[in-house]
C-alpha positions, 0 to 999 in steps of 0.5 A: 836798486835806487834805494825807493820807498814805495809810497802807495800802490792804487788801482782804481777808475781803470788805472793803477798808480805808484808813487816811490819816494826817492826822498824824504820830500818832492819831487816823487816818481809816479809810475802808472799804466793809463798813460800813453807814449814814451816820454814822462810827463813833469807835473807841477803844483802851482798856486792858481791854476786858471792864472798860471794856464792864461799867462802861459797862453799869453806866452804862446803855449797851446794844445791845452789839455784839462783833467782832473787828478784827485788832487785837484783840477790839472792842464797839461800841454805837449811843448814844442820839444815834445816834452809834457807837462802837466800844472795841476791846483791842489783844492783837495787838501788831505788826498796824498794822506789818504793813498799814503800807506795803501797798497791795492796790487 
């Protein structure tokens, strides 16, 4: 209906993920079932991870949580309104690349 590109379709490590492009660039929706809650968590690449979390909790921001994404090394915190968000570190060149076009489910 939106007019969506699905983008890959992945299953793997105990979860599956979508990516649909609404676009023909960011941002892209990913869709997944290993999440818990309601509320989507907005994900943002930034250039030096550890840098951007200490000036974040420089400002006042806890409850960081630290995972890892095939893209790379990701925080990601509850702000005080509830939304998440996750920052994530893109030190794996090429991983977008590799899931492009593969469709598991």
């Amino acid at each position: 209906m939106l007019g969506g590109k699905l983008a890959f379709a992945i299953e793997g490590m105990g979860a599956r993920v979508a990516m649909v492009q609404l676009t023909d660039g960011p941002p892209h929706v990913l869709l997944t079932d290993h999440l818990e809650g309601d509320r989507a968590i907005y994900i943002y690449r930034v250039d030096d991870l550890r840098k951007t979390v200490s000036a974040l909790k420089r400002r006042g921001l806890k409850g960081e949580h630290r995972l890892e994404i095939p893209m790379g090394p990701c925080s990601s915190f509850v702000l005080p309104n509830g939304h998440r968000v996750a920052l994530y570190e893109a030190s794996r060149p090429g991983v977008l690349e590799h899931f492009l076009g593969r469709h598991d489910f």
